[in-house]
C-alpha positions as CSV (number, residue, x, y, z in Angstrom):
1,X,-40.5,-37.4,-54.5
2,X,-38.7,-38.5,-57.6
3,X,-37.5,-41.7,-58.8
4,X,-34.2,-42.1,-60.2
5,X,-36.5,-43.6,-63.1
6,X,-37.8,-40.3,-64.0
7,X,-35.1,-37.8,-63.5
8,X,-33.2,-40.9,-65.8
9,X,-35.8,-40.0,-68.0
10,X,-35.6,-36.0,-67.8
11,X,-32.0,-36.6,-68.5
12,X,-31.9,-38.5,-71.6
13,X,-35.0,-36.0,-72.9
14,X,-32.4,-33.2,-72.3
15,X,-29.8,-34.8,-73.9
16,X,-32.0,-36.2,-77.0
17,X,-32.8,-32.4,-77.7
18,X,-29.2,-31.5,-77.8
19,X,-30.8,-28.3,-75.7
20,X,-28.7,-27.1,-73.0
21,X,-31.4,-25.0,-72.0
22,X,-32.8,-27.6,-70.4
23,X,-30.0,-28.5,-67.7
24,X,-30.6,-26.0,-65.2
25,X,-33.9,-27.2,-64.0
26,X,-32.2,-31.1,-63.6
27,X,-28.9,-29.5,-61.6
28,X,-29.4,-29.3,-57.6
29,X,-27.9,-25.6,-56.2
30,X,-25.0,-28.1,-54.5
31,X,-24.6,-30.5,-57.6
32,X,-20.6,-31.5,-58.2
33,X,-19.1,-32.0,-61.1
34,X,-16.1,-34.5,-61.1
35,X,-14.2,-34.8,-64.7
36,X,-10.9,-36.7,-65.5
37,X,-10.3,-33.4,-67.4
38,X,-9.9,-31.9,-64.4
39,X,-8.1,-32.6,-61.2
40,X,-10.7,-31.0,-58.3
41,X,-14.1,-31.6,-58.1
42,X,-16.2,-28.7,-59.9
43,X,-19.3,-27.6,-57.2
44,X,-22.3,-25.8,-57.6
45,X,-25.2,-25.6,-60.0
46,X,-24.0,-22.9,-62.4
47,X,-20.4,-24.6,-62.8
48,X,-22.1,-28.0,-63.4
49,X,-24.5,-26.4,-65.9
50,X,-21.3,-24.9,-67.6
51,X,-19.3,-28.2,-68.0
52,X,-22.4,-30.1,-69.0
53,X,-23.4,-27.2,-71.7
54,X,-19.9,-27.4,-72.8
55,X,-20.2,-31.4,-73.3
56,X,-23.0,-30.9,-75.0
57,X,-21.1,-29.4,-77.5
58,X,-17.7,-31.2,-77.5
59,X,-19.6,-34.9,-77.1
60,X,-23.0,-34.2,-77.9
61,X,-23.2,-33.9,-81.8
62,X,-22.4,-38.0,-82.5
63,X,-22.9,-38.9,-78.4
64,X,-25.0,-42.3,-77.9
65,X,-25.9,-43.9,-74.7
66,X,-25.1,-47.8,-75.0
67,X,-26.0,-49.0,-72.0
68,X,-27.0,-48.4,-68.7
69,X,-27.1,-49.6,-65.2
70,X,-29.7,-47.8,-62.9
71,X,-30.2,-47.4,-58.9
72,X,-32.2,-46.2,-56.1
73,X,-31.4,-42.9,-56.4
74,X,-28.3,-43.1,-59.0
75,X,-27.1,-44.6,-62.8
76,X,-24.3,-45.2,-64.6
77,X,-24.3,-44.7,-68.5
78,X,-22.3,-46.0,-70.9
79,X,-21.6,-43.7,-73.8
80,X,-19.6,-43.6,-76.9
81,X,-18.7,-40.7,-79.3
82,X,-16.1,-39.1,-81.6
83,X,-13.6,-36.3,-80.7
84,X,-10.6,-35.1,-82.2
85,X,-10.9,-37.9,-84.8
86,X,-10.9,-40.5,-81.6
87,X,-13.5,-42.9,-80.8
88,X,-14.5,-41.9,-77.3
89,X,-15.4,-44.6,-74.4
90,X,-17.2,-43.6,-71.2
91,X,-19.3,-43.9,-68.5
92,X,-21.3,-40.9,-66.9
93,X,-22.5,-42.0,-63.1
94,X,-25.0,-39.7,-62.0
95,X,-26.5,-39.2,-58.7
96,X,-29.9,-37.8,-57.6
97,X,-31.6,-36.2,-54.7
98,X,-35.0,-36.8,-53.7
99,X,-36.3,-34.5,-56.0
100,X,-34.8,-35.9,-58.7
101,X,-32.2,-33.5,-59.7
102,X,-28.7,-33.9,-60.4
103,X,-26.3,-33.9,-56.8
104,X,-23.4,-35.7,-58.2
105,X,-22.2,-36.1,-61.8
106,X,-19.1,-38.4,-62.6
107,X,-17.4,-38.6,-65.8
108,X,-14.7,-41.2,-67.0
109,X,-13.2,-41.5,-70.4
110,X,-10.9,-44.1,-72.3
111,X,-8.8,-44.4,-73.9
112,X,-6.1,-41.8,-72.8
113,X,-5.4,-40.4,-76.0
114,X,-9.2,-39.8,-76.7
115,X,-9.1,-38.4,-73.2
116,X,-6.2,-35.9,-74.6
117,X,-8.8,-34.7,-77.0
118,X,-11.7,-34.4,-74.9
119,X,-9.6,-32.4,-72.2
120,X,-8.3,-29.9,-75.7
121,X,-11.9,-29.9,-77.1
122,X,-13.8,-29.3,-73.8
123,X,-10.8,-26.4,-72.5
124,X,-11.0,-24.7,-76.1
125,X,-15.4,-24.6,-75.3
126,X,-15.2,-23.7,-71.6
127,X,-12.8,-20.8,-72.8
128,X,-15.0,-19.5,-75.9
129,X,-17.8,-19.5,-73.3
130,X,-16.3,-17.2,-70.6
131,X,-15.3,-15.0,-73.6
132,X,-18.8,-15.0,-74.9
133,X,-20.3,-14.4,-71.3
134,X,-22.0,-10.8,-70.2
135,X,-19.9,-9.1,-68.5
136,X,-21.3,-6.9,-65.8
């Protein structure tokens, strides 16, 4: 069993490496990804992985974790970054299972017109990963 300490922990070592490789093993097969950039919630493991590696690269290069508030099984992280030429506000509220990996992952982002950018930048990666994908 895991505590929300340590897969806290896993996250921010992920994150710190700017590796996306990483994410996979922190991502239950059920997670959900919920996004202002998007209006449904985005479900299992490989879509998660995909918005969070696309983050990585839209937030990740100037992303820094401010503060956080931390739970039984759950935290909420306050970030700041630049996109677009914006300064970015947000909080990332994640959720864990008992074996510590990622079932729920909430974003929220202010202001609006630094959430216009984020939603352009993040669209514009999600869409030159697909096109970079193996097809089969």
């Amino acid at each position: 069993m895991s505590t929300a300490a340590d897969a806290l922990a896993r996250w921010h070592a992920v994150v710190a490496s700017r590796d996306a490789a990483g994410l996979p093993a922190l991502v239950a097969d059920d997670a959900v990804f919920r996004s202002p950039a998007v209006h449904a919630p985005q479900e299992g493991r490989d879509t998660v992985v995909g918005y969070l590696t696309a983050a990585f690269t839209v937030l990740g290069p100037e992303l820094t974790y401010e503060r956080e508030w931390l739970g039984d099984d759950s935290a909420v992280l306050e970030f700041r970054t630049r996109v677009g030429g914006y300064d970015v506000s947000g909080i990332d509220m994640i959720t864990w299972d008992a074996d510590g990996r990622i079932v729920d992952f909430t974003v929220m982002v202010r202001p609006k017109r630094a959430l216009d950018a984020v939603v352009e930048h993040m669209g514009a990666e999600l869409l030159r990963m697909l096109e970079a994908a193996p097809r089969s």
